[in-house]
ZALOFI-281897 format. One record per residue (C-alpha): residue in one letter; x, y, z. Coordinates in steps of 0.001 Angstrom, whole numbers. Example, Ala and Ser with C-alpha at 12.3 -4.5 7.8 and 13.67 -1.06 7.14 Angstrom:
<atoms>
<A <12300 -4500 7800>>
<S <13670 -1060 7140>>
</atoms>
This chain:
<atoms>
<X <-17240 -12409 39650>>
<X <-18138 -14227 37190>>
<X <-20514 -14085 33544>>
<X <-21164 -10868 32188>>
<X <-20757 -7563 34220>>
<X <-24099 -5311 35655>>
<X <-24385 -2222 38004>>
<X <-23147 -2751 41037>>
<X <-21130 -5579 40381>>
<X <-17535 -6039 41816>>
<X <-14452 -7126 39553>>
<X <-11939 -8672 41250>>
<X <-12670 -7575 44465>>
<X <-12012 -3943 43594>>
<X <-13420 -1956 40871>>
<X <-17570 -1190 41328>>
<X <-19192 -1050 38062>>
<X <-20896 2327 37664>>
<X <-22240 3023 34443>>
<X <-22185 1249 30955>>
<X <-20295 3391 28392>>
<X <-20732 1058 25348>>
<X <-20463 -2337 23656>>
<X <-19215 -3624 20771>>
<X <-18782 -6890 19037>>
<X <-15757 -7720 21345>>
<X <-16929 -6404 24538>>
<X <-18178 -3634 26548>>
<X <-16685 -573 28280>>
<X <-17533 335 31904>>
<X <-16828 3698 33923>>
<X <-15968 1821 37134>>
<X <-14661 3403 40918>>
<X <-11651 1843 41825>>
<X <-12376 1369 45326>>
<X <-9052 1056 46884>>
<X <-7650 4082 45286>>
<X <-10791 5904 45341>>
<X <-10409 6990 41229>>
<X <-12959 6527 38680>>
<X <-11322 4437 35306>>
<X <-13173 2588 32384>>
<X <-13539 -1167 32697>>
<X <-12990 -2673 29505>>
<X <-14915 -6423 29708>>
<X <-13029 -8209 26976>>
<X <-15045 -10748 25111>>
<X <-17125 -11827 22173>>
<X <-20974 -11464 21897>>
<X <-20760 -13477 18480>>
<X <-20739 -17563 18344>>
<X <-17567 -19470 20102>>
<X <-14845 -19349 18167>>
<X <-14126 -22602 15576>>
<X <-12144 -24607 17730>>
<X <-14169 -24853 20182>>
<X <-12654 -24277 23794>>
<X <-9428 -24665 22590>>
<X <-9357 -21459 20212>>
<X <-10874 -19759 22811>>
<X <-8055 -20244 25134>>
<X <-5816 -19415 22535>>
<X <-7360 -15760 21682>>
<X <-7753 -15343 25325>>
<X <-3649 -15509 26090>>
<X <-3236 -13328 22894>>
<X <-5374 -10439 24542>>
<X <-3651 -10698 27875>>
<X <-678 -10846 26075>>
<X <-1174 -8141 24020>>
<X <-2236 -6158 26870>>
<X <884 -6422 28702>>
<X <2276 -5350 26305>>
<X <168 -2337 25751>>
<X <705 -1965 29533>>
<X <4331 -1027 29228>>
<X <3371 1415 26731>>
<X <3418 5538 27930>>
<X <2272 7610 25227>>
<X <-93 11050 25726>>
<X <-1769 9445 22759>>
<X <-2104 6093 23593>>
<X <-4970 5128 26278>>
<X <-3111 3718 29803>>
<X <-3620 504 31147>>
<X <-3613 705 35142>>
<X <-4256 -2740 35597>>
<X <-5294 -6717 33944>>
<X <-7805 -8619 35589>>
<X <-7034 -12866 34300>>
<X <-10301 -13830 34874>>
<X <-12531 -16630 33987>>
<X <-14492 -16509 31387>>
<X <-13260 -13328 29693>>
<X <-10388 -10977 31187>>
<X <-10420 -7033 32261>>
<X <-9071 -4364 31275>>
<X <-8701 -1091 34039>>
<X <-8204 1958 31986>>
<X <-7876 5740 32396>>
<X <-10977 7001 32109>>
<X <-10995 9730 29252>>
<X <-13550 12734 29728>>
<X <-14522 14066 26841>>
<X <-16019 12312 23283>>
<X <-15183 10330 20311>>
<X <-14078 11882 17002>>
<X <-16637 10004 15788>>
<X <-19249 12404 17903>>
<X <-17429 15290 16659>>
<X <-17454 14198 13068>>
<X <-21332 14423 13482>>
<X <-21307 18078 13786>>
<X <-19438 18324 10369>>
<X <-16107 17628 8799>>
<X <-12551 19220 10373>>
<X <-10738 21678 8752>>
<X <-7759 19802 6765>>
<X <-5128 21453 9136>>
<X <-6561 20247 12005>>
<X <-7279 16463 10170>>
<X <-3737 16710 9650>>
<X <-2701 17482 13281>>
<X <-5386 14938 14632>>
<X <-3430 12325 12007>>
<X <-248 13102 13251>>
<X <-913 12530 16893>>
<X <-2447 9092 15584>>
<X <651 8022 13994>>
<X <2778 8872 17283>>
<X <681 6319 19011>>
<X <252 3692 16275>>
<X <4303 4214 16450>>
<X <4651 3464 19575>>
<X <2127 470 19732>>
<X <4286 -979 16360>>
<X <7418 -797 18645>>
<X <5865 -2716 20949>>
<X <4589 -5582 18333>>
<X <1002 -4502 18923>>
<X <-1004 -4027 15713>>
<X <-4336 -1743 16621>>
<X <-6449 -3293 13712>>
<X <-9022 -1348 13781>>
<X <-8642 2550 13661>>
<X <-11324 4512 13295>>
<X <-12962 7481 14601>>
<X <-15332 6047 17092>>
<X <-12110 4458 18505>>
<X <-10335 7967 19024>>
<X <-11074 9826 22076>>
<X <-10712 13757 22154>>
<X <-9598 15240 25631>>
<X <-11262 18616 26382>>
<X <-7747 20519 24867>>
<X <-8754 18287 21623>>
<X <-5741 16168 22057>>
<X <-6631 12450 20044>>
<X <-5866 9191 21880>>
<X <-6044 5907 20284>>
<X <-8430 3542 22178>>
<X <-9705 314 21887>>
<X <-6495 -2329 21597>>
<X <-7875 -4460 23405>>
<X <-10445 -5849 20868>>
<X <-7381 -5396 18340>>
<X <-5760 -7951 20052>>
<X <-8309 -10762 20140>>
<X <-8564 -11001 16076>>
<X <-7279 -13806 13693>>
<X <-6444 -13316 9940>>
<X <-10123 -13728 8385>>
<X <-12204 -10466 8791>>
<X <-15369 -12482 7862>>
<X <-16858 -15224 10260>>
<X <-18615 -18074 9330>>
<X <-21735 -16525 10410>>
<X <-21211 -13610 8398>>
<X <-19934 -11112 11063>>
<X <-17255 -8902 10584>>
<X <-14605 -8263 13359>>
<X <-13651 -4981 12217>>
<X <-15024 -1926 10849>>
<X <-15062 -3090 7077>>
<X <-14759 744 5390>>
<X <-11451 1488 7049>>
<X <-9950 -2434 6849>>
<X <-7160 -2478 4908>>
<X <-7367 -4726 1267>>
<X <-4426 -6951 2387>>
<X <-6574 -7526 5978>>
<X <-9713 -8633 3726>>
<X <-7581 -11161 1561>>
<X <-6456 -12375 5104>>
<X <-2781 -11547 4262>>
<X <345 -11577 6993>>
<X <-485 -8772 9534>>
<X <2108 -5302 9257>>
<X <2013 -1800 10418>>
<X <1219 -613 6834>>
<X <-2387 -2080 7378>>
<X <-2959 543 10141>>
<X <-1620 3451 8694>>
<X <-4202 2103 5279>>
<X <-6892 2204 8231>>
<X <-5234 5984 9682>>
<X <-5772 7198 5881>>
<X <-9505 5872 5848>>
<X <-10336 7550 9084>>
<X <-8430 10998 7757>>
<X <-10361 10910 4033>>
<X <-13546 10751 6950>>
<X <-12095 13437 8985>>
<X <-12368 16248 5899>>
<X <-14874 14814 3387>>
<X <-17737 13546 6311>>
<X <-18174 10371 4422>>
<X <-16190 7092 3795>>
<X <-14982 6527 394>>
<X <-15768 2588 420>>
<X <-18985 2263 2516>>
<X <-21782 460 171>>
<X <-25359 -931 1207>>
<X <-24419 -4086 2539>>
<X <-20981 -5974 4864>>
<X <-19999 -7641 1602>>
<X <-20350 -5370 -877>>
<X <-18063 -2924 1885>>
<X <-15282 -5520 1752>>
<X <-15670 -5785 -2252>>
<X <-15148 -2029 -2515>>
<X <-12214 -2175 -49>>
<X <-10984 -5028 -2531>>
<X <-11183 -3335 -6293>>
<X <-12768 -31 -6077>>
<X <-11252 2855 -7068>>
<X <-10341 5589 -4019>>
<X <-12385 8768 -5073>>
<X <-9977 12049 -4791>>
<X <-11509 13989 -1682>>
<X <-12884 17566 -2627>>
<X <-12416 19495 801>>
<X <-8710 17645 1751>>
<X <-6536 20679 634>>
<X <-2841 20365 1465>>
<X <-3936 16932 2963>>
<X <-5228 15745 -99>>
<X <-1156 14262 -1607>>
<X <-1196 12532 1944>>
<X <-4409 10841 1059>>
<X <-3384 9917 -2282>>
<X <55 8866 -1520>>
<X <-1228 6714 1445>>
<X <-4273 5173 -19>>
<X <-2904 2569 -2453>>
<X <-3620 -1086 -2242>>
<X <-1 -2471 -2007>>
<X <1044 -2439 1675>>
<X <4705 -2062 202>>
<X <3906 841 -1947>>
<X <3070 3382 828>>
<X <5079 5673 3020>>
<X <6538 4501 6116>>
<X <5767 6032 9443>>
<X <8491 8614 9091>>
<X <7886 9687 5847>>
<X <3937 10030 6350>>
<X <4774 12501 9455>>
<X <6889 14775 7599>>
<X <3707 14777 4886>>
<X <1459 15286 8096>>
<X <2843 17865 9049>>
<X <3458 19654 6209>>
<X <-363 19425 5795>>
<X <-683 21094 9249>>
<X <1368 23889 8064>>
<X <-1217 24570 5307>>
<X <1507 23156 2518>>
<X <1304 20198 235>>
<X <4561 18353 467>>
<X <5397 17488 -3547>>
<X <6682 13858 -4033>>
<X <10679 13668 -4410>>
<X <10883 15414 -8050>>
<X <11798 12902 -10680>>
<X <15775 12395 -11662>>
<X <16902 14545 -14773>>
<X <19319 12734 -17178>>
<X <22319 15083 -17514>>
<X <23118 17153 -20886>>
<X <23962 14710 -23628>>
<X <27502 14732 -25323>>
<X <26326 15793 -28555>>
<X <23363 18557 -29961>>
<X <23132 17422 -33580>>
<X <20965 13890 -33047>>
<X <18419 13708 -35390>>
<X <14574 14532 -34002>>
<X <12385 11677 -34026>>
<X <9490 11739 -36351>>
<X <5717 11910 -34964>>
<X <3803 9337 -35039>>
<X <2545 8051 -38250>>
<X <-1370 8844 -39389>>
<X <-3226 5832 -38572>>
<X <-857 3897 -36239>>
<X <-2645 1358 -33869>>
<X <-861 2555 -30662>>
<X <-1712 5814 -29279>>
<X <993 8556 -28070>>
<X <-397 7942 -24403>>
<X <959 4675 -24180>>
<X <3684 3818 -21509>>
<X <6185 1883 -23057>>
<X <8044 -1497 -21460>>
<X <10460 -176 -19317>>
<X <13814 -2374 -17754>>
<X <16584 -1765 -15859>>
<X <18992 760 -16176>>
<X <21793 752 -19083>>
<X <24632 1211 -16459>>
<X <26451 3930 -18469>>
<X <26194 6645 -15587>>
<X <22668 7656 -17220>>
<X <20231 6465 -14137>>
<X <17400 7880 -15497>>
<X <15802 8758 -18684>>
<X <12516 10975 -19450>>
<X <9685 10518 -22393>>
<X <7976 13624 -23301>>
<X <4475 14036 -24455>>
<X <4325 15580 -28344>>
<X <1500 17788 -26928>>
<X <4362 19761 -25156>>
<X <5678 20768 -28376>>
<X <6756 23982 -28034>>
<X <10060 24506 -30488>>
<X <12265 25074 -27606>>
<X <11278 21999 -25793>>
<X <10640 19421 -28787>>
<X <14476 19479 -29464>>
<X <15456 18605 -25724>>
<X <12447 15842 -26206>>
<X <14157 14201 -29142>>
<X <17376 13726 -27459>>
<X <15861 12421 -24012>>
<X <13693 9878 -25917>>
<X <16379 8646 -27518>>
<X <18285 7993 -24707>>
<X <15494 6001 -23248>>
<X <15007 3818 -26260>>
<X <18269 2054 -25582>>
<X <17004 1713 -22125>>
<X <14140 -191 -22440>>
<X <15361 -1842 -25701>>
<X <17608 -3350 -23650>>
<X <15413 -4195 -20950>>
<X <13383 -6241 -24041>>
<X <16206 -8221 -25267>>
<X <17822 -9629 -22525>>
<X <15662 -8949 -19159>>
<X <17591 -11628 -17210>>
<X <20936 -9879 -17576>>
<X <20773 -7327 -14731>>
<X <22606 -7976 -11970>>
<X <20418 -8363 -8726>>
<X <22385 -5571 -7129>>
<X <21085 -3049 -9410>>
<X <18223 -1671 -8150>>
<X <17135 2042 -9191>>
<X <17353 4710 -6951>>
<X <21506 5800 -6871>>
<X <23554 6420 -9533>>
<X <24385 3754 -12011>>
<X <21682 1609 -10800>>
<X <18698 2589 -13730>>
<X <15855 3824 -11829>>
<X <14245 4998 -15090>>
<X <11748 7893 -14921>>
<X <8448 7387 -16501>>
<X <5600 9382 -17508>>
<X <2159 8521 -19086>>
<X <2840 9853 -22646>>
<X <5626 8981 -25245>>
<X <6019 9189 -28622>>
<X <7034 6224 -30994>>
<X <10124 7042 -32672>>
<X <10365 6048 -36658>>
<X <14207 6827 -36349>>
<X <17224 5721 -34435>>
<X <20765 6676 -33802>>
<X <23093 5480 -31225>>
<X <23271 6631 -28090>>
<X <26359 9285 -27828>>
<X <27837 6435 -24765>>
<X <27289 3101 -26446>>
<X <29985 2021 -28150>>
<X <29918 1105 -31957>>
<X <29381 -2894 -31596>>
<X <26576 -2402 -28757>>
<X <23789 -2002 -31713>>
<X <24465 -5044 -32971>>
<X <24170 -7489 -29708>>
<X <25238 -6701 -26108>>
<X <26984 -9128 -24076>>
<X <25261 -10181 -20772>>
<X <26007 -8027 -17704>>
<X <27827 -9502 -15060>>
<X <27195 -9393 -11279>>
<X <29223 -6124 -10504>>
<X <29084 -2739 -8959>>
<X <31253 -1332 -11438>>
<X <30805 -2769 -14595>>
<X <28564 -2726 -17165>>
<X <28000 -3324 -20807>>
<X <26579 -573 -23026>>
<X <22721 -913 -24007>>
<X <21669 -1881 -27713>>
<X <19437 1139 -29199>>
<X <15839 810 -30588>>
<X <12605 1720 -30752>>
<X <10620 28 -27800>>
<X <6932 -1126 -28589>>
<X <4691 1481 -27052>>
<X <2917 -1810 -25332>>
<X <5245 -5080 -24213>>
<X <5034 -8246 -25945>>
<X <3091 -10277 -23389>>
<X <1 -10871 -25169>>
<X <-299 -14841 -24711>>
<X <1532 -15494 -21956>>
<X <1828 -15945 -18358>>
<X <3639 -13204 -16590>>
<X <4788 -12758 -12843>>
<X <2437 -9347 -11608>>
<X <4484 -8113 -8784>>
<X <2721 -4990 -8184>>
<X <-254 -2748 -9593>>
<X <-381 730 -9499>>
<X <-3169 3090 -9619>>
<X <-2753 5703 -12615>>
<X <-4045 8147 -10591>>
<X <-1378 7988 -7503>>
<X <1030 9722 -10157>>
<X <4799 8896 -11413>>
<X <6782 9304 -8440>>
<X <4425 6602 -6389>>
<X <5299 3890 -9701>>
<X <8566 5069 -9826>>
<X <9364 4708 -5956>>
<X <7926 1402 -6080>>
<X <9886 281 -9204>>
<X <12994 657 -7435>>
<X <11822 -1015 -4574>>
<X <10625 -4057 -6428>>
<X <13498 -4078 -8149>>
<X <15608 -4701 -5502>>
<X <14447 -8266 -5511>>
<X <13274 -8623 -8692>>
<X <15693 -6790 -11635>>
<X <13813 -7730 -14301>>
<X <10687 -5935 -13281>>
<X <9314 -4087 -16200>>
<X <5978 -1769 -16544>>
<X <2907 -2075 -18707>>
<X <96 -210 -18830>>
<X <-2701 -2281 -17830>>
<X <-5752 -319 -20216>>
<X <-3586 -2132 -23140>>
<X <-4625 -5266 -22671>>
<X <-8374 -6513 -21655>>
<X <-7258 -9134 -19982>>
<X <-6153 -6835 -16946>>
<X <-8110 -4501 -15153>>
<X <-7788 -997 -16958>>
<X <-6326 2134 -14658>>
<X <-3430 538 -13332>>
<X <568 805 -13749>>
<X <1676 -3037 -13632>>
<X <4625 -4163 -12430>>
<X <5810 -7517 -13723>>
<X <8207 -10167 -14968>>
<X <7643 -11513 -17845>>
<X <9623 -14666 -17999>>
<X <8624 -16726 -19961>>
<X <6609 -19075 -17942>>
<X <4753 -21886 -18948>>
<X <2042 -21805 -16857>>
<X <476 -19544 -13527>>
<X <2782 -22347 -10991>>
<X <6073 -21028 -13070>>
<X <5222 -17384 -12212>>
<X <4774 -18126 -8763>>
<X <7843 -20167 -8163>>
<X <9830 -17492 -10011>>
<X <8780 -15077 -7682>>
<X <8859 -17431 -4280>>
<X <12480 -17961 -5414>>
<X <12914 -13811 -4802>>
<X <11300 -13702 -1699>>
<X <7542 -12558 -2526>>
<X <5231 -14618 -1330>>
<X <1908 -13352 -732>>
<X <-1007 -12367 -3092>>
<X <54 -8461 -2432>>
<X <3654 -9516 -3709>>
<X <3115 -11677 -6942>>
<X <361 -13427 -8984>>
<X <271 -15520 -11755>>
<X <-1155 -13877 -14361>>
<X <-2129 -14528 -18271>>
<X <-2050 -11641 -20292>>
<X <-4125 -11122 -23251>>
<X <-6552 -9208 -25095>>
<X <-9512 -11278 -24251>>
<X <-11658 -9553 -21064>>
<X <-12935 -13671 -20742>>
<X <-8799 -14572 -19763>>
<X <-8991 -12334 -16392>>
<X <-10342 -15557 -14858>>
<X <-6547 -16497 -15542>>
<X <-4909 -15719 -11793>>
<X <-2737 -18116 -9903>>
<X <-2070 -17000 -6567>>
<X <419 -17880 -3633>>
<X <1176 -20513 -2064>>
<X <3067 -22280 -4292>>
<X <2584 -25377 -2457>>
<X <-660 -25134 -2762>>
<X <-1978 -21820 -5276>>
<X <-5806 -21118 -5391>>
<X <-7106 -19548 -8581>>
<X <-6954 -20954 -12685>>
<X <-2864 -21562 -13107>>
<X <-3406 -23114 -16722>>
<X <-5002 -22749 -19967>>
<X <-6499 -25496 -21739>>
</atoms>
């Protein structure tokens, strides 16, 4: 047959369209009798109700061999989670899809009789992931999870639906017209900026449709398409109230860098210690081992007046190589006697740390990382105290206070770091800087920490600031950067292209500042060809 599908109708010689099930921007979904094998299965008419594609006939030839290819795919795929295709029907205009036929309803349906309990969210997440797994092994990205695309069987078993309108959309979420392909509250930011394509962006989407699951209500729907996608962009990710033990995976899953949250394995195990009615704490943060000596001097609080305040977070670099990989800052308020003395000798330790990481950021080997031993994964926490006195540090050797020779690219060696007070906020004001990650305050010190090593990896120099310290930057955020120097947005973005990051979600161009008017100040990838203000006048 040809043209869209009505009752009665035969596709491809076979399957008798019964009943219409529903439609969607992308197509509609039949319950169909198979008359040769004398079944009932859903019909899935794959194609757009929106304008032609731009391109003309040509780009609609080539979205119509990505669905069929896609489908094939999917066809190979058998998963109890997963919906089966039976059968592909190639033809013109738009192809078929034969599919089981699910009894049963959407979550979406059941969502309308009130939230789930946060074990059962959990489990329902869990059997999510197994299929989004299994679709990622097969290089199909679903695109659009949500709870009107999961089906419930009567035991209450989820299955992921609905690939085949994953499969016909290109990089922009927005058409020309103003139509979104996608459901814009659970897109993932990277998806709206019309970044590369990756498995994070479905498990971003997975995390949307669980926050729904237990709190009854998206966290980014607004009044209109646009202001949606906006939200999606820059909002803030409200805590959920009724999440219980899923509420870490929610906050440890919903953060804006694709790179920044867990991987499939790592969300299960936090799945399903949700299910067991337990809130799986983060990896606990490294403790520096006992220091050499007990007499070092305790440093002084800060002084009346100063024009830094105790909560900020300090510049922090790579690792001093001595065998210390990490180092702690305690918050005065802590103060108890016990504790204050254990505080003194910690913060000193990290001064020479991040001193170091000041003076001579290019130094670090690239193999250096964070993470292991050795490699200066430093731990950091939201509160420090500025320290009016020094001392060296009971490993650094007598000359390393005065200047430290540059580190060369080994494993095993390693020159001692120089000892100082850090500034409680980097020197950056005026100047571009390389932002190579951001970091909501409110996903907590192990996320920034975890992501510091990871960054790292590529980029040794990275450092942190705290982005409420300058106005220039949007306050709430840990910010991962380099600082360079570069003499203009371009620099920053060739710096990082030389280290492989090469998307807006891996590096900006950024001038820092502490004028709110200079956030118009953002150079972003390509370098070939960067979009945004990449110079000042």
């Amino acid at each position: 047959m040809s043209g869209p599908g009505d009752i009665g109708d035969i596709v491809d010689g076979r399957f008798e369209l019964l009943e219409r099930l529903g439609s969607g921007g992308m197509g509609t979904v039949w319950r169909a009798r198979d008359t040769a094998l004398h079944r009932e299965v859903a019909l899935k008419e794959v194609r757009s109700f929106g304008p032609e594609p731009a391109g003309g006939a040509e780009a609609s030839r080539i979205l119509r061999e990505r669905v069929m290819r896609e489908a094939r795919a999917l066809a190979r795929i058998s998963h109890p989670h997963v919906v089966t295709i039976h059968h592909i029907v190639d033809e013109e205009p738009h192809p078929w899809l034969v599919m089981e036929l699910l009894p049963g309803r959407t979550l979406q349906h059941r969502l309308e009789e009130g939230p789930l309990p946060p074990r059962e969210a959990a489990r329902t997440g869990r059997e999510l992931l197994a299929a989004l797994r299994a679709a990622h092994a097969a290089g199909i990205h679903h695109r659009d999870v949500k709870p009107a695309n999961v089906l419930l069987r009567a035991d209450g078993r989820a299955v992921l639906t609905d690939f085949g309108i994953a499969a016909v959309r290109d990089s922009t979420p927005l058409t020309m017209t103003g139509e979104v392909i996608g459901s814009p509250e659970c897109m993932a930011p990277e998806r709206v900026r019309g970044s590369a394509d990756v498995p994070a962006s479905d498990l971003w989407s997975l995390g949307m449709t669980l926050y729904v699951c237990v709190e009854g209500v998206s966290p980014m729907r607004r009044g209109s398409t646009l202001a949606t996608l906006a939200a999606v962009l820059d909002d803030p990710v409200p805590p959920p109230r009724q999440a219980g033990p899923l509420g870490p995976v929610l906050a440890e899953l919903l953060v804006r860098d694709p790179a920044a949250r867990p991987d499939a394995e790592r969300l299960d195990a936090l799945l399903a210690a949700a299910e067991a009615g337990r809130a799986q704490a983060p990896p606990p943060a490294p403790v520096p081992p006992s220091p050499a000596r007990t007499d070092t001097p305790r440093p002084a609080p800060p002084a009346p007046g100063s024009p830094h305040t105790p909560h900020s977070l300090p510049t922090v670099g790579p690792g001093n190589g001595s065998g210390d990989s990490s180092a702690t800052v305690t918050s005065p308020r802590r103060g108890r006697a016990p504790l204050a003395a254990a505080a003194a000798v910690v913060a000193l330790a990290l001064l020479g740390v991040a001193a170091y990481a000041v003076l001579k950021p290019e130094a670090e080997p690239a193999g250096r990382a964070g993470g292991s031993s050795g490699t200066g994964a430093t731990a950091i926490t939201p509160s420090t105290t500025r320290a009016t006195t020094t001392s060296p540090s009971p490993s650094a050797s007598p000359t390393a206070s005065a200047s430290p020779a540059p580190s060369t690219p080994s494993a095993t060696t390693s020159t001692p770091a120089t000892v100082s007070a850090p500034p409680e906020r980097p020197p950056v004001a005026g100047s571009w800087v390389a932002q190579l990650h951001s970091e909501p305050l409110t996903t907590g010190r192990a996320a920034l920490e975890r992501r510091l090593a990871t960054v790292r990896q590529r980029v040794p120099q990275a450092q942190v600031l705290r982005s409420d310290d300058f106005r220039s930057l949007r306050s709430g955020y840990w910010v991962i950067y380099a600082a360079g120097p570069f003499a203009d947005g371009r620099a920053a973005l060739s710096f990082c292209a030389a280290r492989g990051r090469t998307t807006p979600d891996q590096c900006l161009g950024r001038w820092i500042s502490d004028d709110a008017a200079d956030r118009t100040y953002l150079c972003r990838p390509p370098v070939s060809a960067p979009t945004g203000r990449c110079t000042r006048p």
